[in-house]
C-alpha positions as CSV (number, residue, x, y, z in Angstrom):
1,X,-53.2,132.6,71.2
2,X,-53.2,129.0,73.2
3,X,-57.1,128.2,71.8
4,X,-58.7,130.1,74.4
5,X,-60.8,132.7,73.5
6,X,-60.4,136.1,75.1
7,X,-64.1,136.8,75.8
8,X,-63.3,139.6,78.5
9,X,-61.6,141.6,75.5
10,X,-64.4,140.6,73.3
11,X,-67.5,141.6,75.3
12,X,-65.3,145.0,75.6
13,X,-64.9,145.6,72.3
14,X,-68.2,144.7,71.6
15,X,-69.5,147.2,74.4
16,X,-67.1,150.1,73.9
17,X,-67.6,149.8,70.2
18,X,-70.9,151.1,69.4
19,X,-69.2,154.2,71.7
20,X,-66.6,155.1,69.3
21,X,-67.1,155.6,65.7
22,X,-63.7,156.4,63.4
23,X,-60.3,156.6,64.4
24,X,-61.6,156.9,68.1
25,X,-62.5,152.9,68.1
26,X,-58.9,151.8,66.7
27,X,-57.0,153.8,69.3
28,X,-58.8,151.9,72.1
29,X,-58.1,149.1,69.6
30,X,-54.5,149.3,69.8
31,X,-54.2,150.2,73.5
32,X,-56.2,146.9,74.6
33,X,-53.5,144.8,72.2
34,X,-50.4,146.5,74.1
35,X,-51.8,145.8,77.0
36,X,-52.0,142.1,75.9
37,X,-48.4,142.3,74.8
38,X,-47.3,143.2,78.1
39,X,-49.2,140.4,79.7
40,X,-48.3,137.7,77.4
41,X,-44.2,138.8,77.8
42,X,-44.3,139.5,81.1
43,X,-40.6,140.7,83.1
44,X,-38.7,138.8,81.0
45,X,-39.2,141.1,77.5
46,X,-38.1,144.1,79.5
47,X,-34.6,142.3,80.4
48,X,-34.3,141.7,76.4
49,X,-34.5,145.5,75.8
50,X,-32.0,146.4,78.7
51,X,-29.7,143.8,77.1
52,X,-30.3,145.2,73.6
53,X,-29.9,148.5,74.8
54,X,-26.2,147.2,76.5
55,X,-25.4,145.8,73.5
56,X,-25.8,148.5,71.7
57,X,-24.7,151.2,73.6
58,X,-20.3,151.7,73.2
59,X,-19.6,152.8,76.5
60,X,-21.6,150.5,78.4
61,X,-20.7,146.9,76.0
62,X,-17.0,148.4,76.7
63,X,-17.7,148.2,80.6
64,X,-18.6,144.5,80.2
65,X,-15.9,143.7,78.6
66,X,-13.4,145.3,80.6
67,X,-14.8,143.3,83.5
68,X,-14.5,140.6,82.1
69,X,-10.9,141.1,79.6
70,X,-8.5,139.9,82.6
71,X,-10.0,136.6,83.6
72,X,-10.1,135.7,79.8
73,X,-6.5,137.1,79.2
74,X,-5.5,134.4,82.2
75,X,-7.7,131.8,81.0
76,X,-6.0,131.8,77.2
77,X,-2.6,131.9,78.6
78,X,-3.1,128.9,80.5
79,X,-4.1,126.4,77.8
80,X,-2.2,128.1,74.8
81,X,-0.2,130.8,73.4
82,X,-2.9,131.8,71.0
83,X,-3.1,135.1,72.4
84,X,0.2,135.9,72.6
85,X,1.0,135.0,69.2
86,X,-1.8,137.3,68.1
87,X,-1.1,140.4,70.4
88,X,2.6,140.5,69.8
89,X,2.6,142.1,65.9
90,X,-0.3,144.6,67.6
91,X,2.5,145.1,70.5
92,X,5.6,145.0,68.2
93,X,4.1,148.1,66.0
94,X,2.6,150.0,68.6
95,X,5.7,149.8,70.5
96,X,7.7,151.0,67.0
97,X,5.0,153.9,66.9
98,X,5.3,155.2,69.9
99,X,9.2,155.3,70.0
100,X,8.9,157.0,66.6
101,X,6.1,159.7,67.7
102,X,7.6,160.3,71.0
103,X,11.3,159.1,71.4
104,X,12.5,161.4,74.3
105,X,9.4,160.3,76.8
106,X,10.3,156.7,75.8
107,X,13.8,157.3,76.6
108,X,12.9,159.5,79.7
109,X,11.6,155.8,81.0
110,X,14.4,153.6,80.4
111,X,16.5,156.0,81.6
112,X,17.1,154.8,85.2
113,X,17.2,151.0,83.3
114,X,19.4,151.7,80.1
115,X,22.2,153.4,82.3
116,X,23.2,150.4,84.4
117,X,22.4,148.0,81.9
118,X,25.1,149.6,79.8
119,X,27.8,150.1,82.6
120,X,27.1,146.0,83.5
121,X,27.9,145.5,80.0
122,X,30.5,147.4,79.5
123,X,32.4,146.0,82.5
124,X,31.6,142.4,81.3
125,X,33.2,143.3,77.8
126,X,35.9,144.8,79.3
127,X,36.4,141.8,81.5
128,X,36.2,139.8,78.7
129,X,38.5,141.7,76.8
130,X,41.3,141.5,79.4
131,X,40.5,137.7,79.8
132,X,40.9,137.1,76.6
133,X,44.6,139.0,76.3
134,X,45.7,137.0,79.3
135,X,44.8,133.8,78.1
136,X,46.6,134.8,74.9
137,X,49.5,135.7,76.7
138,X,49.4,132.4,78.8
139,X,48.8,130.9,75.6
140,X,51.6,132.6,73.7
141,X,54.8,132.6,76.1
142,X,55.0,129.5,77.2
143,X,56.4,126.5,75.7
144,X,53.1,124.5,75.7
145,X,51.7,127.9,74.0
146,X,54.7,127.6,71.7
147,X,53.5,123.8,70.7
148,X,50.2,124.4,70.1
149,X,50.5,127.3,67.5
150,X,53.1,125.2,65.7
151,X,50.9,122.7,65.8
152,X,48.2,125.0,64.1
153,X,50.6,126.0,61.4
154,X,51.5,122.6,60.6
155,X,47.8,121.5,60.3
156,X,46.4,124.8,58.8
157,X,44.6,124.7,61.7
158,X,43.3,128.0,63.9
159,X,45.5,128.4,67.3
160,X,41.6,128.5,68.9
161,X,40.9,125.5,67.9
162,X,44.3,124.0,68.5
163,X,43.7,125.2,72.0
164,X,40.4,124.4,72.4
165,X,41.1,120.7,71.4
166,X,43.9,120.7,74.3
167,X,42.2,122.3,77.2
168,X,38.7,121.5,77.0
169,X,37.2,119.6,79.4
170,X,34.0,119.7,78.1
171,X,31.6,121.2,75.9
172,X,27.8,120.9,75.0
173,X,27.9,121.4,71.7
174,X,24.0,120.6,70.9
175,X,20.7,120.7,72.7
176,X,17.7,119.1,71.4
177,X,13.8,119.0,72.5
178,X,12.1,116.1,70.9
179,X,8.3,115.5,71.4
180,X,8.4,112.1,73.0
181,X,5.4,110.9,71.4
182,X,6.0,112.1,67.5
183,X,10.0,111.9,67.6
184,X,9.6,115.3,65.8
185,X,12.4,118.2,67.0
186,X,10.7,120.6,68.9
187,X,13.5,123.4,69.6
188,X,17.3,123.0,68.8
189,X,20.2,125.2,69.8
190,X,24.1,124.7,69.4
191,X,27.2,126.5,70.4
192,X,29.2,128.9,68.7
193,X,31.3,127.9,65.8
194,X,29.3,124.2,65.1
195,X,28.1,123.8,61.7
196,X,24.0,121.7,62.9
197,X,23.9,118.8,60.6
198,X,20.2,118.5,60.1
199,X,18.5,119.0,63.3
200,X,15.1,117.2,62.3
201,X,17.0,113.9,60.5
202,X,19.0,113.9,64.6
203,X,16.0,113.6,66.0
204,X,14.0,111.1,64.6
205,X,17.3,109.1,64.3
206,X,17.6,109.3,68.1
207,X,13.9,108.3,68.6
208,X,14.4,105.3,66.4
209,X,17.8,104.4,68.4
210,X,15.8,104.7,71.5
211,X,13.0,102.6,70.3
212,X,15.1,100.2,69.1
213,X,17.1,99.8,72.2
214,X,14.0,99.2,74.0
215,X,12.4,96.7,71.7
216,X,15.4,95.1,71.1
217,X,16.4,94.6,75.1
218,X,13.0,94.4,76.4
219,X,13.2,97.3,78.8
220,X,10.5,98.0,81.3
221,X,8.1,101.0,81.8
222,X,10.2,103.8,82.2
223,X,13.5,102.4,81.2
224,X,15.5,104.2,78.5
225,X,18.3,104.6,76.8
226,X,20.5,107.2,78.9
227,X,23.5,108.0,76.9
228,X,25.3,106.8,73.5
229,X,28.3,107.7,72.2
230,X,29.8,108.3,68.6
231,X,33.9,108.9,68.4
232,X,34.5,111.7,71.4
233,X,31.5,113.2,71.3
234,X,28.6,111.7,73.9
235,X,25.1,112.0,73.7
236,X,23.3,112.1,76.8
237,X,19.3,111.9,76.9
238,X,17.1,112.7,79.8
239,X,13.2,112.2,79.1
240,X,10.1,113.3,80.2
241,X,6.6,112.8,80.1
242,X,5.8,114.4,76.8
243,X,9.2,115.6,75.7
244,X,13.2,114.5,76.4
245,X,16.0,116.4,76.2
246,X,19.1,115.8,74.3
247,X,22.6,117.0,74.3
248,X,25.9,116.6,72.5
249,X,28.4,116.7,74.6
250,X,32.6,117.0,73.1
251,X,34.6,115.5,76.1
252,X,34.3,114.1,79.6
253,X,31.3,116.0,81.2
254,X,30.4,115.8,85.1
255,X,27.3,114.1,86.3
256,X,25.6,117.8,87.8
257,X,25.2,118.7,84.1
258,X,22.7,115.6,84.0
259,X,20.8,117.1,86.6
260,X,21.8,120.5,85.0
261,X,19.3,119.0,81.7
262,X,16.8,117.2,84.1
263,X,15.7,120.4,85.7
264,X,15.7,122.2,81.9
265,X,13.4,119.3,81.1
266,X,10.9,120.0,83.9
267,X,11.2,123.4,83.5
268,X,10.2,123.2,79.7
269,X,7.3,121.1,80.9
270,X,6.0,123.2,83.3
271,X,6.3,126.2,81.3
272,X,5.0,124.7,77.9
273,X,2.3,122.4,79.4
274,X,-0.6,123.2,77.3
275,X,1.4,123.0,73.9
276,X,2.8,120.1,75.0
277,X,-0.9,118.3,75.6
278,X,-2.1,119.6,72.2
279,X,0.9,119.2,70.0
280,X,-0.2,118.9,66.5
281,X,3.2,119.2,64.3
282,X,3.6,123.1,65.2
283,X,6.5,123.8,67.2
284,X,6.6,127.3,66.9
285,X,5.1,127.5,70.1
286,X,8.2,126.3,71.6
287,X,10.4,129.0,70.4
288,X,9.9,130.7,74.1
289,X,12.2,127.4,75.6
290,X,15.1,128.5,73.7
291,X,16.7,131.0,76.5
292,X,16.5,128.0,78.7
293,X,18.0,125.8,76.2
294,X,20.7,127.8,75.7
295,X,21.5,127.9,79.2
296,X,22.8,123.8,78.5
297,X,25.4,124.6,76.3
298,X,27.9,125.0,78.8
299,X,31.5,124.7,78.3
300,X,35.0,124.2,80.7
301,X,38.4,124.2,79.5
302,X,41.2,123.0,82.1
303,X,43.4,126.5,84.1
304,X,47.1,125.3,83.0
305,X,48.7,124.8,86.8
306,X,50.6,128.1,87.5
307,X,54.8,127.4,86.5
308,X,57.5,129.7,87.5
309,X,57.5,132.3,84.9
310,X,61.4,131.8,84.0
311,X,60.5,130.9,80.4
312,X,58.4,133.7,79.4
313,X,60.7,136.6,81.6
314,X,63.4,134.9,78.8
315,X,61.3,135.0,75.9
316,X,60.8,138.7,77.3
317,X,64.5,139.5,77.7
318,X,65.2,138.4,74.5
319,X,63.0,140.5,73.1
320,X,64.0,143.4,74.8
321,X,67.4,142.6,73.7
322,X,66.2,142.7,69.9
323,X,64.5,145.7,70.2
324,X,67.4,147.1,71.8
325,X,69.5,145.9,69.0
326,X,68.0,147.2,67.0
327,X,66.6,151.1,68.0
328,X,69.5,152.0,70.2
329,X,72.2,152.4,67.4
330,X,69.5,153.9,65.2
331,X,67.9,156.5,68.3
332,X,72.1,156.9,69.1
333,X,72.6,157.5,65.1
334,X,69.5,160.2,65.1
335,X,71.2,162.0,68.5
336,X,74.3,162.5,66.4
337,X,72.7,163.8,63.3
338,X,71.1,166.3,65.1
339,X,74.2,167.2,67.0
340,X,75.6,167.6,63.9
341,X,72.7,169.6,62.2
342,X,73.0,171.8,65.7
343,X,76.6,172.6,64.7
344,X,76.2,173.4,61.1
345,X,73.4,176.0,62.4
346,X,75.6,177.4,64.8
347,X,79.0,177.9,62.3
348,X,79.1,180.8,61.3
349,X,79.4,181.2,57.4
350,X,77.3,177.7,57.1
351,X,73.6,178.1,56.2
352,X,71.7,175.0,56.2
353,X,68.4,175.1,53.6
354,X,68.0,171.1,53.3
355,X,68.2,167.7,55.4
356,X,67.1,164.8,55.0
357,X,67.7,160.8,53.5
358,X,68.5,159.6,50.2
359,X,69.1,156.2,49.3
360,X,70.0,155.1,52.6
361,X,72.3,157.9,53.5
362,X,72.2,161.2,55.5
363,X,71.9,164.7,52.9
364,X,72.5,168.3,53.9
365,X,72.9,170.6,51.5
366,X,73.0,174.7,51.9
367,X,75.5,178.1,52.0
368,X,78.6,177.7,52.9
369,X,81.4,180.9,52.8
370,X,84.8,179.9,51.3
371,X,86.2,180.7,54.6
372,X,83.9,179.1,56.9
373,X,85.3,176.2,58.2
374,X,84.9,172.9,56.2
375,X,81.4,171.3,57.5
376,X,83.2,167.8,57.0
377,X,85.6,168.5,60.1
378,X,82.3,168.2,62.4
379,X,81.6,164.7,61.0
380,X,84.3,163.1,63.8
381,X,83.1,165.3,66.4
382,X,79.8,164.1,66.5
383,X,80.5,160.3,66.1
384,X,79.2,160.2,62.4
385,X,81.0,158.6,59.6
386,X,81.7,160.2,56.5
387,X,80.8,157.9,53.8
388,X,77.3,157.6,55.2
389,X,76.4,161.7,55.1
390,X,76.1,163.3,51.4
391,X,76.4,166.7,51.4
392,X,76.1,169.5,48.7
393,X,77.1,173.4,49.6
394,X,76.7,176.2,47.4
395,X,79.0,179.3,47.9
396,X,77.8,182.4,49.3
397,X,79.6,185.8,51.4
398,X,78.4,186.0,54.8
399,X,78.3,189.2,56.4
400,X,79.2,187.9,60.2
401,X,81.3,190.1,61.9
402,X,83.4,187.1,62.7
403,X,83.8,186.3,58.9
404,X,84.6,189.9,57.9
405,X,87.1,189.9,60.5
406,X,88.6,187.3,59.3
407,X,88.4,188.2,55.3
408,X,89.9,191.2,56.3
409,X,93.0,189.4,58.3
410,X,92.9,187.6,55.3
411,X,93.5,190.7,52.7
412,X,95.4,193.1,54.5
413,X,97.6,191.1,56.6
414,X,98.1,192.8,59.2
415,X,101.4,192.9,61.0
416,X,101.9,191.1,64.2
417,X,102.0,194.9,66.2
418,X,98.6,195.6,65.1
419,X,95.0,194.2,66.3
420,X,92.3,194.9,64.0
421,X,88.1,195.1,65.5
422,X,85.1,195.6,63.9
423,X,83.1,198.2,65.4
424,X,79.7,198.7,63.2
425,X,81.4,198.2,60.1
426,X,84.7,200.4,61.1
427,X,87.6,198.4,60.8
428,X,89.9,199.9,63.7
429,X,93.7,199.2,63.7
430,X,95.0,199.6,67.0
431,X,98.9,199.8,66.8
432,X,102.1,200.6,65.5
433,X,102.3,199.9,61.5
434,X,104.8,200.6,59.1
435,X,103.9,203.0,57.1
436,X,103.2,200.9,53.9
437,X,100.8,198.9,55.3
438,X,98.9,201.7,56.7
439,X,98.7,203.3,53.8
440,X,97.8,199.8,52.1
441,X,95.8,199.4,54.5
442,X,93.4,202.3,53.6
443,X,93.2,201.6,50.2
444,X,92.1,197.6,51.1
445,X,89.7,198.0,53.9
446,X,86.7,198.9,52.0
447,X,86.7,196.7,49.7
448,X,86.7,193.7,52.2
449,X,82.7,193.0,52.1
450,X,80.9,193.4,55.2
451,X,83.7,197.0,55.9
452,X,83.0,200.5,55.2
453,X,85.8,202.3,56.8
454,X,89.0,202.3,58.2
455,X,91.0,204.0,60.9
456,X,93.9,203.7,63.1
457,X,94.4,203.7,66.4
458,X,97.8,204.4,68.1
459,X,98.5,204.9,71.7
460,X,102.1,206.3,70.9
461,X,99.9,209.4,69.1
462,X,96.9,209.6,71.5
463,X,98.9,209.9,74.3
464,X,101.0,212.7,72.3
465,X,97.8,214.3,71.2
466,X,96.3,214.2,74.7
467,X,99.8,216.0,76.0
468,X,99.6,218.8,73.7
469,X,95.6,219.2,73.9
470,X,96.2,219.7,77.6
471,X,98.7,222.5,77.0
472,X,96.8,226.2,77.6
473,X,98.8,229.5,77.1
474,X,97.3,232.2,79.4
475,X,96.7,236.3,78.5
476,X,96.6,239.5,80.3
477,X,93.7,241.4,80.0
478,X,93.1,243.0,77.0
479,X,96.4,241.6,75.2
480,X,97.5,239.3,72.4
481,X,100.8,238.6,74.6
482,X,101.0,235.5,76.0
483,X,102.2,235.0,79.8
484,X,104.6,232.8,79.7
485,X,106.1,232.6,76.3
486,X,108.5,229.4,77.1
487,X,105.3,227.7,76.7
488,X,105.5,228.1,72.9
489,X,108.4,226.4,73.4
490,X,107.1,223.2,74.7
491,X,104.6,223.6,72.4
492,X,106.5,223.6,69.3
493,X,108.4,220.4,70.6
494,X,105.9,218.2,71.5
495,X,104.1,219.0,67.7
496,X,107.1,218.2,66.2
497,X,107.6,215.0,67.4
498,X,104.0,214.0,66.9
499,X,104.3,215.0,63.1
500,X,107.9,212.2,63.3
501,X,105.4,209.3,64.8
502,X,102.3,210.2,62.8
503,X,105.0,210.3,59.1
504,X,106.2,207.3,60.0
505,X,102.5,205.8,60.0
506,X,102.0,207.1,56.7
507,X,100.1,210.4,58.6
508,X,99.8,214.1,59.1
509,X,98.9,216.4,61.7
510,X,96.6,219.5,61.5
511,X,96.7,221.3,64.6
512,X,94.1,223.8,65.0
513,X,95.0,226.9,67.1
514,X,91.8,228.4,69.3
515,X,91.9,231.9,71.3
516,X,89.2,232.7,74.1
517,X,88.8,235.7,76.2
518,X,86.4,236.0,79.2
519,X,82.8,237.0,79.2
520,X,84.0,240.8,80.2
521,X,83.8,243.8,78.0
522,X,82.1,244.5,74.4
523,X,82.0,241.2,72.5
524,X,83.2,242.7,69.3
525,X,86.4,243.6,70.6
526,X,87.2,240.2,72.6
527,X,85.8,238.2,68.9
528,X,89.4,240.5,67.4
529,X,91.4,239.6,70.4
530,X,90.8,235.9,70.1
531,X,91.8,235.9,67.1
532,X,94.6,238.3,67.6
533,X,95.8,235.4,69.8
534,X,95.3,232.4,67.7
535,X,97.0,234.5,65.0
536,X,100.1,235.4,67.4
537,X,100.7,231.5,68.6
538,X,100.3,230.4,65.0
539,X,103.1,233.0,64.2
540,X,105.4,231.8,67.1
541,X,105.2,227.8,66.9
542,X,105.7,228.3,62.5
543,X,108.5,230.3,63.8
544,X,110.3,227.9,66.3
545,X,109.5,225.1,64.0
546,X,106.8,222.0,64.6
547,X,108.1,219.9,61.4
548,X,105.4,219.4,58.2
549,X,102.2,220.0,60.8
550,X,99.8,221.7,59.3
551,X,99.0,224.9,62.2
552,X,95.8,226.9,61.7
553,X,93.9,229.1,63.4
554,X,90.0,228.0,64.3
555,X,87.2,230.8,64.9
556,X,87.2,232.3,68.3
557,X,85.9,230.2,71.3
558,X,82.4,231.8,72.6
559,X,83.1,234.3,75.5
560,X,83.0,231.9,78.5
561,X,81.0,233.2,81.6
562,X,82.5,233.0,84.7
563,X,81.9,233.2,88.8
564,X,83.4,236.9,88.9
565,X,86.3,235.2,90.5
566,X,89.8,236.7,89.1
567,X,91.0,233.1,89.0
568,X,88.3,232.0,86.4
569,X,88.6,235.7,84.3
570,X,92.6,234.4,84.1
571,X,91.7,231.0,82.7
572,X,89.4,232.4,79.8
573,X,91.7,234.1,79.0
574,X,94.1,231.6,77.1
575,X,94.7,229.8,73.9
576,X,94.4,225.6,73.6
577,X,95.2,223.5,71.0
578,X,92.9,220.7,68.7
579,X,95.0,217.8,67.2
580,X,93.9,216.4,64.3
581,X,95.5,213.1,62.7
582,X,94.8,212.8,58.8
583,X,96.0,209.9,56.8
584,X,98.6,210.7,53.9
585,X,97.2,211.1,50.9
C-alpha cells in the first residue's frame, strides 16, 4: 500500500497455491487480507467500533449524555438565556399536562405551600382593607378631609387624587433601563394609575440630554449628568457600565432612594451580565429585571399629625342627632300602631282582616259588631292621630259571650232587681221581676243571637221550694194514715204562698206528691200503699187549700233497703214533696 511490495505474502501465496485448487485457495485468500487489515489499523480501528457501537446503542449514548447534561446546563446559563428561553414552552406545557392528568397529586404537593401562602395573603388584604377605611375616615371627618373633597368636586377631580396631590411626599412614578451604549430602553415599569408616554422616544431623549450635557460642558471620564428636572416631577439617573437606571420621581425624594437605584443597577448587572456583553437590539432578555424594577417605584405620603378628635366626635353627634330625628318619631309612630292593632285584636266584636299604608297614611279595615265599641276611641289612647289612620269596617254579629250579654241587656231591659249571666247559651235571670217582664222576657231571649234559652232564678222561691222539699210526712206500718196530720197543715201553707210569689213572676207551681214504704213485706202490696199515700196527701192539701198549684201524685218511690234498725223502717215509711216552677203560659 506505501510502494513496498509484500513479498512474505507473495512467496505464500505462491507456495500454498499450487496446494489448494477451487474455493479452498480464496478462503486462505481472504484470511491472509484480514490479517493485513488488522495490521495496517492496528488499536485504534477497534476504538472506532466501540464508539460506533456507543453511538448507536440508546441506552448507552443516553448515559453519555447524562454525564455530561449538567455541566452544559451551567455552562449555557452563564453566557445566555438561550436555554431558558427554549425549555420554558417544554416546561409551561408539561407543567399544564400534568396538573390536567393528575390535579389531586399536584395539589397533594403544594399543599403545605398553598395553605400559608393564602392565610399571608389574606391577612395582608384584610390589612389593607382596614387601612384603607381608616385613612378614609381620617380623610373624611376632618376639616382638612372636608377641603380636599370639596376641592375634588369643584375640579371634577377624584378625592384620591385630590389626596394624593396633598400628602405625598414622594413617588417614583417611572423606572427605566437604558443600554448605555445604544441609548435603546431595555425594560420599563411605572406605577399604578400613570398613563407611559412612549417609553422608547424617553429613552433615547434622555441619552441625547446626557450626551449633550457632556459634550456641551466638557465632562471628564465618568462624569454624568445626575438628575434633571421638568415642572415637579425629577428625573434622577444613576449609570453603569453597560446600562443606567432611570427614574421619575413626583415630589421631594430622600437621598437613600439614590442608593435604593444604585444597588438595582448593580444588581441588574450582575444578574444580566452576559446579555448585557452581547446586546444586539433584543431586550427580551431583560424581561427577568422587571421584579427588581418594580421594587423602585416606591411611594410615601405624609401621616397628618394626630389632632384632638373634637371635630369629628361633632360631626358624629350631629349625625346621631339626624338619625335620631329622624327614626325615633317614626320607630315611636310604629310602637303605637301596633298598640293600636293589639287593641283592635283584643275588642271584642272587632275583627281585623287588613293593615297596612296607603298614600301616606295608616289603613285597617275589618268586622266590626254595631255594638262593639267604636275602634276610633282607641286612636287617643295609643297616642295616634285621627286624620292620619283610614279605616273601613264592615258589619258583622259576634257571638262573644260578652256581646250577647250585652245585646241581650240591650233587648230585654232588664230591671234594675235582676242580673242576667250567660251560662252555655242559657240566659239565667237571677231576681225579683215583675211579672210582665218575665213573661216578656221569655218570649225575647231566644231571639237575642248567640241565646237559646231562658230561665229564672229567684232566691225568694228556692228558698220556699227548698222549705217545702224538706217537709216528710211519716206512716205506720201498713197504713195510708199519716202520723202527724198537722203536718198537712204546714204543708198546705207554705204551697200557698209559693204559688202568691211564683204568680206574681208570671209563674206556676206543680208540686209532685211521692209515697215510699220500706223494703219489708211483698212488693206488690207496698207499690198500692205508696200510692195509697200520695193519693191521701193529695186529697188533704186540695182539701185545706194550696192556691192555683197544680198537686199530683208521682209513681211510688222504689222500696228503700234499710239497716233492720226500727228508726230507718220509720223513715221509709213517709211521703216528700218535688217542686216544680213552670213559666205562665
Amino acid at each position: 500500500m506505501d510502494g513496498r511490495r509484500a513479498e512474505p505474502l507473495s512467496a505464500e501465496t505462491r507456495e500454498d497455491g499450487p496446494a489448494r485448487d477451487g474455493a479452498g485457495g480464496d478462503v486462505g485468500e481472504t484470511q491472509r487480507l484480514e490479517e493485513l487489515r488488522k495490521l495496517l489499523r492496528g488499536p485504534e480501528w477497534d476504538r472506532i467500533l466501540e464508539l460506533r457501537d456507543r453511538l448507536s446503542d440508546p441506552a448507552k449514548y443516553a448515559e453519555d449524555v447524562g454525564r455530561a447534561l449538567p455541566s452544559a446546563v451551567t455552562l449555557s446559563r452563564s453566557r445566555d438565556q438561550r436555554l431558558e428561553q427554549s425549555l420554558s414552552p417544554l416546561v409551561s406545557e408539561s407543567f399544564k399536562d400534568t396538573v390536567r392528568r393528575d390535579p389531586r397529586t399536584f395539589a397533594d404537593a403544594i399543599f403545605p405551600v398553598i395553605g400559608p401562602a393564602i392565610r399571608k395573603y389574606i391577612a395582608n388584604a384584610l390589612a389593607g382593607i382596614v387601612q384603607s377605611i381608616n385613612q378614609g375616615l381620617n380623610n373624611t371627618f376632618t376639616p382638612r378631609g372636608l377641603r380636599w373633597r370639596w376641592e375634588a368636586f369643584r375640579t371634577g377631580t377624584s378625592f384620591g387624587e385630590i389626596a394624593l396631590r396633598h400628602s405625598l411626599v414622594y413617588r417614583v412614578e417611572q423606572v427605566f433601563l437604558i443600554h448605555r451604549e445604544t441609548g435603546l430602553l431595555l425594560e420599563h415599569v411605572l406605577a399604578e394609575d400613570i398613563e407611559a408616554q412612549s417609553p422608547e422616544m424617553v429613552a433615547a431623549m434622555l441619552t441625547a440630554i446626557q450626551d449633550f450635557a457632556k459634550d456641551s460642558f466638557h465632562a471628564e471620564q465618568g462624569e454624568a449628568l445626575d438628575a434633571m428636572r421638568v415642572g415637579d416631577v425629577s428625573v434622577w439617573v444613576e449609570e453603569g457600565p453597560r446600562a443606567s437606571l432611570a427614574a421619575a420621581i413626583r415630589g421631594v425624594a430622600p437621598m437613600a432612594l439614590r442608593e435604593e437605584l444604585q444597588t438595582a443597577l448593580e444588581e441588574v448587572h450582575a444578574t444580566h451580565r452576559q446579555p448585557l456583553e452581547s446586546f444586539d437590539g433584543d431586550a427580551s432578555a431583560f424581561a427577568t429585571a422587571r421584579p427588581r424594577l418594580e421594587e423602585c417605584l416606591q411611594l410615601k405620603v405624609s401621616e397628618p399629625a394626630p389632632s384632638p378628635p373634637w371635630f369629628t366626635l361633632a360631626l358624629f353627634a350631629i349625625g346621631l342627632l339626624l338619625l335620631a330625628w329622624w327614626f325615633v318619631p317614626r320607630i315611636v309612630e310604629a310602637r303605637r300602631w301596633s298598640a293600636y292593632q293589639d287593641r283592635l285584636q283584643d275588642e271584642p266584636g272587632i275583627v281585623v282582616t287588613e293593615t297596612g299604608t296607603r298614600d301616606g297614611q295608616r289603613y285597617v279595615a275589618g268586622l266590626k259588631d254595631p255594638l262593639a265599641a267604636d275602634p276610633a276611641l282607641f286612636l287617643d289612647s295609643v297616642g295616634l292621630e285621627a286624620d292620619r289612620v283610614r279605616s273601613r269596617w264592615d258589619p258583622y254579629i259576634a257571638l262573644s259571650p260578652d256581646l250577647i250579654m250585652r245585646r241581650a241587656r240591650v233587648r230585654l231591659d232588664p230591671p234594675s232587681t235582676i242580673d242576667l249571666t250567660l251560662q252555655e247559651g242559657i240566659l239565667v235571670a237571677a231576681g225579683p221581676a215583675p211579672a210582665e217582664w218575665l213573661h216578656m222576657a221569655r218570649l225575647e231571649a231566644p231571639t237575642v243571637p248567640g241565646v237559646i234559652g231562658f230561665q229564672v232564678v229567684d232566691e225568694t222561691l228556692q228558698d220556699l221550694v227548698a222549705d217545702i222539699q224538706r217537709l216528710t210526712l211519716l206512716f205506720p206500718v201498713g197504713s195510708d194514715v199519716p202520723n202527724r196530720t198537722e203536718v198537712i197543715e204546714d204543708v198546705a201553707s207554705r204551697l200557698r204562698a209559693l204559688d202568691a210569689e211564683a204568680r206574681a213572676r208570671g209563674q206556676t207551681v206543680t208540686v209532685d206528691v211521692l209515697g215510699s214504704t220500706d223494703d219489708q213485706g211483698d212488693s206488690l202490696f207496698n207499690v198500692r200503699l205508696a200510692m195509697a199515700r200520695a193519693e191521701r196527701i193529695r186529697a188533704l192539701l186540695l182539701a185545706t187549700g194550696v192556691g192555683e198549684a197544680e198537686v199530683r201524685v208521682s209513681g211510688p218511690a222504689p222500696a228503700e233497703p234499710t239497716d233492720f234498725s226500727a228508726t230507718a223502717r220509720a223513715e221509709s215509711r213517709r211521703v216528700s214533696f218535688s217542686i216544680f216552677l213552670n213559666p205562665r203560659p
